[in-house]
Biopython code that builds the backbone (N, CA, C, O; Angstrom):
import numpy as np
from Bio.PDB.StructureBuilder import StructureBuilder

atoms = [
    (1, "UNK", "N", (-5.524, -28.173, -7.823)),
    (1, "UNK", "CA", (-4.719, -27.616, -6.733)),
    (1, "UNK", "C", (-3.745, -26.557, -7.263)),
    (1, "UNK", "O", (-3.410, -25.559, -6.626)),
    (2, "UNK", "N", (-3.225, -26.954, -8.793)),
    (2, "UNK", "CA", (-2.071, -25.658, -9.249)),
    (2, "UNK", "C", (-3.155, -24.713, -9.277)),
    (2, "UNK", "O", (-2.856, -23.568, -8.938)),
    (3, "UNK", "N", (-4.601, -24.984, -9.677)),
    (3, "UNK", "CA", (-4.944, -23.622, -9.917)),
    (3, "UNK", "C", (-5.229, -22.624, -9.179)),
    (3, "UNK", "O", (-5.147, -21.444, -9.520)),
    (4, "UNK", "N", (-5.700, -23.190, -7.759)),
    (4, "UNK", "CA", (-5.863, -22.267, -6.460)),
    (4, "UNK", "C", (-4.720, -21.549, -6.011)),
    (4, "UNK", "O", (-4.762, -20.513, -5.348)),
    (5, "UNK", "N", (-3.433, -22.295, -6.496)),
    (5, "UNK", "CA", (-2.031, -22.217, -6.020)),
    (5, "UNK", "C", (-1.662, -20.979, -6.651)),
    (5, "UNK", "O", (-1.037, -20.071, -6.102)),
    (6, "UNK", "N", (-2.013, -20.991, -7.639)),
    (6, "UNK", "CA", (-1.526, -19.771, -8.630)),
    (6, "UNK", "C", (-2.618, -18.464, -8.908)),
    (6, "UNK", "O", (-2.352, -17.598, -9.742)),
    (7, "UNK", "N", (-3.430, -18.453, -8.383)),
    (7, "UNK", "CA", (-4.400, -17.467, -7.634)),
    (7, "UNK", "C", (-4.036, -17.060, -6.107)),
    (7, "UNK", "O", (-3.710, -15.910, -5.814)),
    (8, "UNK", "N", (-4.098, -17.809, -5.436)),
    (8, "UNK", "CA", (-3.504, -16.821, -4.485)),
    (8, "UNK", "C", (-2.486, -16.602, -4.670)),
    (8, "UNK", "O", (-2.243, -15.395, -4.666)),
    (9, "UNK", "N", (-1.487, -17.387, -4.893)),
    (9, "UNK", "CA", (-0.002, -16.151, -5.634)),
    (9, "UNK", "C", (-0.228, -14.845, -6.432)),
    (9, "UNK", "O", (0.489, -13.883, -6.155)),
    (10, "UNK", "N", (-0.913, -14.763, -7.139)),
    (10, "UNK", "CA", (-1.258, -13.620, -7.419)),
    (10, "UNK", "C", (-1.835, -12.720, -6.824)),
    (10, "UNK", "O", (-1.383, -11.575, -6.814)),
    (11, "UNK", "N", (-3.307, -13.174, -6.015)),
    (11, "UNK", "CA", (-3.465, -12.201, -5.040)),
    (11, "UNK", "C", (-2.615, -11.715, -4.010)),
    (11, "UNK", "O", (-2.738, -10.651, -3.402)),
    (12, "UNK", "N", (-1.694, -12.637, -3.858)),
    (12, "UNK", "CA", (-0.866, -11.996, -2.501)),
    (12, "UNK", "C", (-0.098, -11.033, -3.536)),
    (12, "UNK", "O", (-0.031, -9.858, -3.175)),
    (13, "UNK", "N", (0.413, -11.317, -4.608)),
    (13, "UNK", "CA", (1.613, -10.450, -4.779)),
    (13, "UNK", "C", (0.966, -8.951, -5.628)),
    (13, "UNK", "O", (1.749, -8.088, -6.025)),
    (14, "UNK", "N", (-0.603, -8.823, -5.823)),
    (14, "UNK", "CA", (-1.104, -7.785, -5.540)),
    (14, "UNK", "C", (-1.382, -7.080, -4.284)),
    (14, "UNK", "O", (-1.483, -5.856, -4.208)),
    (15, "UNK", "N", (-1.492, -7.833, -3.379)),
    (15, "UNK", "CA", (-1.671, -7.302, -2.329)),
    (15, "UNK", "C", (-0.553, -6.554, -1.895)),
    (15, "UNK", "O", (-0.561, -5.378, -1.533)),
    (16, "UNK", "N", (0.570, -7.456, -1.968)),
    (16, "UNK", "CA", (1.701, -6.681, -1.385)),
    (16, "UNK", "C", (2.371, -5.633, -2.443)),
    (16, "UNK", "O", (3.481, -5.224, -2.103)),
    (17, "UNK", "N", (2.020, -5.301, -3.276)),
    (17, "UNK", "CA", (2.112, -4.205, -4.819)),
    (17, "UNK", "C", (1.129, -2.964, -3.957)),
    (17, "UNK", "O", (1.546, -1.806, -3.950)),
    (18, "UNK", "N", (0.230, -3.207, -3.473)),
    (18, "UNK", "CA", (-0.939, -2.711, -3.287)),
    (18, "UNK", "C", (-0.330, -1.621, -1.590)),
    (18, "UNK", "O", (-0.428, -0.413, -1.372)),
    (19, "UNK", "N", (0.170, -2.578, -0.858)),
    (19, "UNK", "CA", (1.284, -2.169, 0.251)),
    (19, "UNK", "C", (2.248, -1.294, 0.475)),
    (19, "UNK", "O", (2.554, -0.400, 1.264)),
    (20, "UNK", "N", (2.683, -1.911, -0.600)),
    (20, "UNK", "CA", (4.103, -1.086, -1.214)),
    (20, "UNK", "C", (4.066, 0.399, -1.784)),
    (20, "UNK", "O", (4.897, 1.308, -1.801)),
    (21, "UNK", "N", (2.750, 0.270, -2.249)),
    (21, "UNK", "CA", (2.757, 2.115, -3.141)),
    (21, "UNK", "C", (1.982, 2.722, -1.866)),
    (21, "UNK", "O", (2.359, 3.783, -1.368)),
    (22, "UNK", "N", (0.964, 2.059, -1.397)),
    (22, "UNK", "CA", (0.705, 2.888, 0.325)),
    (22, "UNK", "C", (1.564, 3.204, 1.098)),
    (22, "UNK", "O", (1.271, 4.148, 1.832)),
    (23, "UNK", "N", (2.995, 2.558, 1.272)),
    (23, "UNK", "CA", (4.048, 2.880, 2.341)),
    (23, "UNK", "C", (4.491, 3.602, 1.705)),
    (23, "UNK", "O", (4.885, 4.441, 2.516)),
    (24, "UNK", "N", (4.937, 4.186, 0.081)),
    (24, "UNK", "CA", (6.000, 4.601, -0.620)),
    (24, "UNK", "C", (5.443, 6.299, -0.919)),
    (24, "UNK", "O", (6.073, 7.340, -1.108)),
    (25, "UNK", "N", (3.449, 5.875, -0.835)),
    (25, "UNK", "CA", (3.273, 7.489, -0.591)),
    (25, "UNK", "C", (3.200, 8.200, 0.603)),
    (25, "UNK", "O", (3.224, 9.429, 0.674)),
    (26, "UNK", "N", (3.099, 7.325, 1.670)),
    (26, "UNK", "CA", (3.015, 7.978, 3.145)),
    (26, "UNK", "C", (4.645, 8.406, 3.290)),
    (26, "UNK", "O", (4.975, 9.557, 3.576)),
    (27, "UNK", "N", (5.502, 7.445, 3.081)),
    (27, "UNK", "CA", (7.301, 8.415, 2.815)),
    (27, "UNK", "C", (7.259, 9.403, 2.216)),
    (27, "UNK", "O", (8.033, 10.298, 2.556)),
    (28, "UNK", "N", (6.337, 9.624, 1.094)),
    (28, "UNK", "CA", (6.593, 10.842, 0.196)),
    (28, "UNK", "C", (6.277, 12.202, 1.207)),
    (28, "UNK", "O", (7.001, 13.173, 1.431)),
    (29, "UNK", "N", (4.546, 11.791, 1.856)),
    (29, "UNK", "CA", (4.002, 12.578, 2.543)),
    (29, "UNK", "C", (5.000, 13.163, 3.657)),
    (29, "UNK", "O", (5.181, 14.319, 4.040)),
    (30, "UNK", "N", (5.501, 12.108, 3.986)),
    (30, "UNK", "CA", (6.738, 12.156, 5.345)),
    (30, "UNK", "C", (8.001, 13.119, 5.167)),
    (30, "UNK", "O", (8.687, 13.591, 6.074)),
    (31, "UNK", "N", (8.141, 13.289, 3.883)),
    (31, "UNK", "CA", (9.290, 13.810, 3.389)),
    (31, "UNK", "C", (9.259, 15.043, 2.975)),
    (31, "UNK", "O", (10.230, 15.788, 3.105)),
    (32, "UNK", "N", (7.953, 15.468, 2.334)),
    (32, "UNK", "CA", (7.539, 16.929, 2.390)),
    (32, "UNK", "C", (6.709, 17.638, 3.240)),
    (32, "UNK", "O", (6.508, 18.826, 2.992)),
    (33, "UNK", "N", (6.176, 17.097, 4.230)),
    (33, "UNK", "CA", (5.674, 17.532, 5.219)),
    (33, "UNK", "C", (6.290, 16.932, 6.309)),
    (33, "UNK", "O", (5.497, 16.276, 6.984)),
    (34, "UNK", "N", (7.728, 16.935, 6.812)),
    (34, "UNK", "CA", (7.650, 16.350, 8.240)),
    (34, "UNK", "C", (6.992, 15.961, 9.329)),
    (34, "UNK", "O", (7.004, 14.851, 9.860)),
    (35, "UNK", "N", (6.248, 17.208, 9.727)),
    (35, "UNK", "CA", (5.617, 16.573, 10.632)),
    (35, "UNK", "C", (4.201, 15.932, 10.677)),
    (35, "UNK", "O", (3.460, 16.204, 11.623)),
    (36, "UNK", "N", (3.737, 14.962, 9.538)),
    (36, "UNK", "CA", (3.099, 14.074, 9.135)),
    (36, "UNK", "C", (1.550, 14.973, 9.344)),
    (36, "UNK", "O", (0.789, 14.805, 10.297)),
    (37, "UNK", "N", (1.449, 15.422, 8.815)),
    (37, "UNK", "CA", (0.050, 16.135, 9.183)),
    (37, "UNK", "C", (-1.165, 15.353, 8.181)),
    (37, "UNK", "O", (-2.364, 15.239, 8.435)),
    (38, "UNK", "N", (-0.367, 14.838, 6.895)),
    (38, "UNK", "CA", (-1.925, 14.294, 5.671)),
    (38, "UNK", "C", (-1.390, 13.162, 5.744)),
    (38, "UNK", "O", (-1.588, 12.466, 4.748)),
    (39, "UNK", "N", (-0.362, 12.393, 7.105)),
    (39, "UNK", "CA", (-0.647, 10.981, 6.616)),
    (39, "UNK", "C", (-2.082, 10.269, 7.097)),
    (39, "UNK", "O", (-2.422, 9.149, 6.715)),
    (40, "UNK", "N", (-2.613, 10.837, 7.709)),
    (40, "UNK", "CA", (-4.158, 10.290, 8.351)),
    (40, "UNK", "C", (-5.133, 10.395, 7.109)),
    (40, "UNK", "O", (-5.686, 9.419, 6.602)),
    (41, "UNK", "N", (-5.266, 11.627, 6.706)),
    (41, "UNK", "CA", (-5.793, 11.867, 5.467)),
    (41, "UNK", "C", (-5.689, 11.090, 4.108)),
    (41, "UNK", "O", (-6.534, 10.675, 3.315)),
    (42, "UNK", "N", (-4.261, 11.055, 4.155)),
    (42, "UNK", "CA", (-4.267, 9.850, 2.966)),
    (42, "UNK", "C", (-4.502, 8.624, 3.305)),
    (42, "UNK", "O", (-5.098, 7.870, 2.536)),
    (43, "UNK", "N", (-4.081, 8.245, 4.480)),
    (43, "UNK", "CA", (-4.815, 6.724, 4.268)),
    (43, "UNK", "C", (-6.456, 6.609, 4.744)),
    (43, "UNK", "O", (-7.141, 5.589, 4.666)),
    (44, "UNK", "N", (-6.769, 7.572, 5.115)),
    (44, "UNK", "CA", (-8.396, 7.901, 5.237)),
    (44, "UNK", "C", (-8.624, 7.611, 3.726)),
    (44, "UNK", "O", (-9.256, 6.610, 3.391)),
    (45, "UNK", "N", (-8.029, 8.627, 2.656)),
    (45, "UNK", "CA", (-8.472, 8.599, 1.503)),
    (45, "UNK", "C", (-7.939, 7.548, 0.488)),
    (45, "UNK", "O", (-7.910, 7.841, -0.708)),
    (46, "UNK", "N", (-7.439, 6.109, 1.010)),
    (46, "UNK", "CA", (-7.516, 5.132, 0.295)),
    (46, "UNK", "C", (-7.927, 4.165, 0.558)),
    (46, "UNK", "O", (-7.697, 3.223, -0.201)),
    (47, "UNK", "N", (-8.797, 3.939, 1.866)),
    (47, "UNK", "CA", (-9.813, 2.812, 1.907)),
    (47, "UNK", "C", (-11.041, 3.490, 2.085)),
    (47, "UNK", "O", (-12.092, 2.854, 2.161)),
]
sb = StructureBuilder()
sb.init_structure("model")
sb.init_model(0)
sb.init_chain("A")
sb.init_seg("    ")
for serial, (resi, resn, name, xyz) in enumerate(atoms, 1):
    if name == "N":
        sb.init_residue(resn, " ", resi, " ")
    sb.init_atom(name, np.array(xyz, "f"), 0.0, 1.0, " ", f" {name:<3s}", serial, name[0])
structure = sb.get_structure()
């Protein structure tokens, strides 16, 4: 049971690592392009 326990802890806290740099480049996008024109594009181009 620890071991399942400590696998998905890890997967989640990749997942949410994984979240975090997707929201942190769509701000970037947001910030030099205001009016959001490549946020579709970029997240087109990461799944």
């Amino acid at each position: 049971m620890s071991t399942l326990w400590s696998c998905s802890s890890v997967y989640l806290i990749t997942t949410l690592l994984h979240l975090s740099r997707c929201y942190l480049s769509i701000e970037v996008d947001r910030a030099q392009f205001p009016q959001g024109r490549n946020n579709a594009n970029r997240l087109r181009g990461l799944y």
